[in-house]
C-alpha positions in Angstrom: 0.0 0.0 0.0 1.5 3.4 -0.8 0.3 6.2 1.7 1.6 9.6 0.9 1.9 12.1 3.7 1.8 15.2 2.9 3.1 18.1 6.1 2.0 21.7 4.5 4.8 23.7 6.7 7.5 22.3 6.4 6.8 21.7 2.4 6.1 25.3 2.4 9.1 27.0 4.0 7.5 30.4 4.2 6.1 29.8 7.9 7.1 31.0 11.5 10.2 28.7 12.7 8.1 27.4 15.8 4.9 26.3 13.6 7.8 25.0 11.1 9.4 22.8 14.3 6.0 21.5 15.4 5.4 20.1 11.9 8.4 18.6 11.6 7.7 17.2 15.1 4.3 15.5 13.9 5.6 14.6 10.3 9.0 12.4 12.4 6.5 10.6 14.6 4.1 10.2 11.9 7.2 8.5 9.5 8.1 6.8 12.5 4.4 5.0 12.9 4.4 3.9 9.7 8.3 2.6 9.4 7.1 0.0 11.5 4.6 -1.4 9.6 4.7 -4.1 6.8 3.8 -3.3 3.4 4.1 0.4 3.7 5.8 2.1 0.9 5.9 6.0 2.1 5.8 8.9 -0.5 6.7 12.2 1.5 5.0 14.9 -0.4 6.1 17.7 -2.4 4.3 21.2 -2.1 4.9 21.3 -5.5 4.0 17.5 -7.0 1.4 17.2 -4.9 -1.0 16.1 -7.3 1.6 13.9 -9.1 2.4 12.2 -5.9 -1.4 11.9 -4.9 -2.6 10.2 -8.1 0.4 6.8 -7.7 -0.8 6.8 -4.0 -3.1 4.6 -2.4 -4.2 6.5 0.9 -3.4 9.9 2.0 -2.4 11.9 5.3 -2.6 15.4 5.4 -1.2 17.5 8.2 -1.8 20.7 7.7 -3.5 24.1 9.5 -7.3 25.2 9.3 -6.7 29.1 8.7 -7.5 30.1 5.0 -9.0 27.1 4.4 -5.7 25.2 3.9 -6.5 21.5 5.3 -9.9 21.6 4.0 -8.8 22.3 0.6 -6.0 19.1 0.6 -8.3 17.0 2.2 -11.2 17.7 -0.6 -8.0 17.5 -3.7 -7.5 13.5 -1.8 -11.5 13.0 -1.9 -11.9 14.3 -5.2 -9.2 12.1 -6.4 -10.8 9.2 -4.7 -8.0 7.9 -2.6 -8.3 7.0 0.6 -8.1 10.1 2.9 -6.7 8.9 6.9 -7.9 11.9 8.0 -11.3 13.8 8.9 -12.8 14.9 5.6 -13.2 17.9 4.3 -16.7 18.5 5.8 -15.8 17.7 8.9 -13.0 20.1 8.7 -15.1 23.0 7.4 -17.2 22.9 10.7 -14.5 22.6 12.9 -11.8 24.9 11.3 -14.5 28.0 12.3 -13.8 28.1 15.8 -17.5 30.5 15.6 -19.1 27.5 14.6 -17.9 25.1 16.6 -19.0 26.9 19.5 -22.7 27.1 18.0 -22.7 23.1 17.2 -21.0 22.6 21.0 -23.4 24.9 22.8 -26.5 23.7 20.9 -25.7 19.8 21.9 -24.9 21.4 25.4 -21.7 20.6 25.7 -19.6 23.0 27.6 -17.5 25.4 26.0 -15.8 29.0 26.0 -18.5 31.8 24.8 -17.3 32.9 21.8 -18.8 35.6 19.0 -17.6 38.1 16.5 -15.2 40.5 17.8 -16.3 44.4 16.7 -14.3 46.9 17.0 -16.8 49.3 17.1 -18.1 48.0 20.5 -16.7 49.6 23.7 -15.8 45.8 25.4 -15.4 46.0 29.7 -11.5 46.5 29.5 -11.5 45.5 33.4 -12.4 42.1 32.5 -9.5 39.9 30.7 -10.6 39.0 26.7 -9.1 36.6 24.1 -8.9 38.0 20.5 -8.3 35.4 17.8 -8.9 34.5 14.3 -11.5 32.6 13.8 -9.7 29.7 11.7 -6.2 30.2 13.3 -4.3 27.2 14.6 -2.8 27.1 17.9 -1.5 29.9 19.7 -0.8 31.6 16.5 -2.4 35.3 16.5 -3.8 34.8 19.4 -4.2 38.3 21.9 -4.5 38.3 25.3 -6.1 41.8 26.8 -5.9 42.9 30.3 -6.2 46.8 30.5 -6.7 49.6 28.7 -3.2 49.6 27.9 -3.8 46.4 26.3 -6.7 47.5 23.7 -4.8 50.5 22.6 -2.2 48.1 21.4 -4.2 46.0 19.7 -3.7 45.9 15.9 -6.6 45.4 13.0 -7.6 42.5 11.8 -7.5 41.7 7.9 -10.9 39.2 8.4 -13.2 38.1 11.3 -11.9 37.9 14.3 -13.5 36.0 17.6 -13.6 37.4 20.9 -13.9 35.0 24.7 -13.6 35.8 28.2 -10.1 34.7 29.2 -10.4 31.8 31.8 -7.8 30.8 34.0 -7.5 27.4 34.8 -5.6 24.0 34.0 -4.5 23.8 29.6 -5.5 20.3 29.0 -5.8 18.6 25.5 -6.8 15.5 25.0 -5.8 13.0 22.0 -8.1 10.7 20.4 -9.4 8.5 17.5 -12.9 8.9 16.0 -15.0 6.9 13.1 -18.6 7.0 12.8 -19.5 9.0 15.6 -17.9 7.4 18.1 -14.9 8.1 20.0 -12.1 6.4 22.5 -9.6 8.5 24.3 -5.9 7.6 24.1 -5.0 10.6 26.5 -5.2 13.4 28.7 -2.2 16.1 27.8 -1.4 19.1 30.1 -0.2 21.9 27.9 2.2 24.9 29.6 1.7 28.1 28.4 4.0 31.5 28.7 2.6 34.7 27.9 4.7 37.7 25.7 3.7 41.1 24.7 0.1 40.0 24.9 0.8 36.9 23.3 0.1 32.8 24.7 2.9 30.9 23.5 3.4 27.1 24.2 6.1 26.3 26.3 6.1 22.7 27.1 3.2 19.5 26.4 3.5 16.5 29.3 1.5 14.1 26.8 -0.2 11.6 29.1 -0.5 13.6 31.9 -3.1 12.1 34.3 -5.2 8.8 34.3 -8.8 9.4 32.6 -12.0 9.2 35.6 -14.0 8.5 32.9 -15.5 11.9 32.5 -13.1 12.7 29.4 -14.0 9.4 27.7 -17.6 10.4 28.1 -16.5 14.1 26.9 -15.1 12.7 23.8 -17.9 10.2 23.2 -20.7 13.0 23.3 -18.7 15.0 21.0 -18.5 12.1 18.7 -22.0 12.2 18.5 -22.4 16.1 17.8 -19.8 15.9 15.1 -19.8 12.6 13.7 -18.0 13.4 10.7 -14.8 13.1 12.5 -12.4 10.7 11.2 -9.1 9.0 13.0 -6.8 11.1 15.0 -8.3 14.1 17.1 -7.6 16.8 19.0 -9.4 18.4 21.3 -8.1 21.4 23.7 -10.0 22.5 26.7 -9.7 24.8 30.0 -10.2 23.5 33.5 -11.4 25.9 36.1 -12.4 24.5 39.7 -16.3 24.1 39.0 -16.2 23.1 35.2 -14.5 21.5 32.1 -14.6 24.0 29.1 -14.0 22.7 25.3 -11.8 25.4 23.3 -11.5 24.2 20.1 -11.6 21.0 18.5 -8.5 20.0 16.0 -9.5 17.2 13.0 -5.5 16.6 12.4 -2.5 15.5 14.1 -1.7 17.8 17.1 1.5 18.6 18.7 0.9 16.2 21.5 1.0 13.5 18.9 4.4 13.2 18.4 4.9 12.1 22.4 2.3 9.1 22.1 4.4 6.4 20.8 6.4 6.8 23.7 4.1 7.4 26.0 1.8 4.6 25.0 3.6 2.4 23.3 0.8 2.6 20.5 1.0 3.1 16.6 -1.5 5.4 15.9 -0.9 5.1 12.1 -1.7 1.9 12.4 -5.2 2.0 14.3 -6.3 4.9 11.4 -5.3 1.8 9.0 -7.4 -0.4 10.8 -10.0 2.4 11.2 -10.0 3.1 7.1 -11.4 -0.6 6.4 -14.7 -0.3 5.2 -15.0 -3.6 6.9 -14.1 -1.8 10.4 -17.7 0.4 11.1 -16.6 0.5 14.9 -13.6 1.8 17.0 -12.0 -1.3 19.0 -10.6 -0.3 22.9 -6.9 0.6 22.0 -4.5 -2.0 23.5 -2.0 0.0 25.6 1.0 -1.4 26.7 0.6 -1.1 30.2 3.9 0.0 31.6 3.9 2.9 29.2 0.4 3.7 30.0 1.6 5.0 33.3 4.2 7.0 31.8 4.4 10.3 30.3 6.2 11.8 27.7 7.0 15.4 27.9 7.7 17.6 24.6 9.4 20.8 25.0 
């Protein structure tokens, strides 16, 4: 089987140098899942023969960002060329890339999450409460502004499209990595995620990747958004915000994420080849992961 993996920042080479590390980061692990696996033949894609590559391939992963409609676009060329995609499609990206819509689709299936709407400049916002201001397809920390005073607003600069505004919560960065099919979900693990902030800006410092045993409550999490998007395809993302009284979903991420690249050694699992196992038409349900369970007490951390 050929499987061509195509990583759109590093094949791109006009990106910031930390989003350029965290690719490589995913693409390594990624090439490293699938080293391990018998009749694999890898084709590491070319920004530029991208669609040469895709039509001798068999299946395709993209890992790409949401913002300008960038993973939804690859993800529909690999659909439209009727390979297999080991990814969420394209639809499913298109309602989670919109961080505006996501909220709508979490809130309206009750699911907790961060209040989130259209930032306007022209309203006067309470500057003695603390506010996120971020676009509404961005990835990551990237762009993101954190205001807290006055001082903070008069700084801000414009934004060239919509931008979202939250209330900034403080509490415990957790992200959790999973694997979706047919909405239904099974969590591989709960991630804490370390944060500095510069100039107004969240930047991520370090990822422990299997931070803490699941209670169940983040298996039923995932399991109920499974349901409310189930689209969803493979591996997952999904970032929240723990305060003291309640579990807040952020945004939810239809690609690999940076904690991904610490699972392999955390776990001991080969995610590439569960989304394998996942992509068989013959496969309509998601089997309990088998963890190795030394690693499964073990985290991983990724600085």
């Amino acid at each position: 089987m050929k499987v061509l993996i195509f990583e759109y920042i590093t094949a791109s080479g006009d990106m910031s140098e930390r989003l350029v590390r965290e690719g490589q980061m995913m693409l390594d692990a990624l090439c490293s899942n699938f080293s391990k696996l018998l009749d694999i033949e890898l084709i590491i894609a070319d920004k530029h023969q991208f669609h040469h590559q895709l039509k001798t391939a068999d299946a395709a992963w993209i890992i790409a960002p949401e913002f300008d409609g960038i993973l939804e676009r690859f993800c529909r060329y690999v659909e439209d060329a009727n390979k297999i995609l080991l990814t969420s499609p394209s639809k499913a990206v298109a309602l989670t890339a919109n961080k505006l819509t996501t909220f709508q689709i979490l809130n309206a299936a009750k699911i907790q999450t961060v209040p989130t709407e259209i930032f306007n400049p022209a309203i006067h916002y309470d500057s003695t409460k603390e506010w996120i201001i971020k676009p509404i397809d961005g990835v990551g920390a990237e762009n993101i502004f954190l205001l807290t005073s006055q001082k903070d607003w008069s700084a801000l600069p414009s934004f060239r499209k919509n931008a979202l505004i939250q209330p900034h919560l403080h509490g415990e960065k957790t992200s959790l990595s999973c694997l979706f099919k047919n909405g239904e979900a099974r969590l591989l693990c709960v991630n804490l995620q370390i944060f500095e902030v510069q100039n107004q800006h969240y930047f991520l410092k370090t990822i422990d990747v299997n931070h803490k045993l699941d209670d169940g409550r983040y298996q039923h999490l995932v399991s109920q958004i499974a349901q409310t998007f189930p689209d969803l395809f493979g591996y997952v993302g999904v970032d929240l915000i723990e305060t003291e009284d309640a579990c807040f979903v952020l945004e939810i991420n239809p690609r690999l994420t940076s904690s991904f690249a610490g699972i392999e050694k955390a776990l001991g699992l080969n995610i590439a080849e569960y989304v394998l196992q996942l992509s068989s038409e013959l496969d309509t349900s998601i089997s309990e992961p088998r963890f190795d369970f030394l690693n499964r007490m073990r985290g991983f951390q990724i600085t």
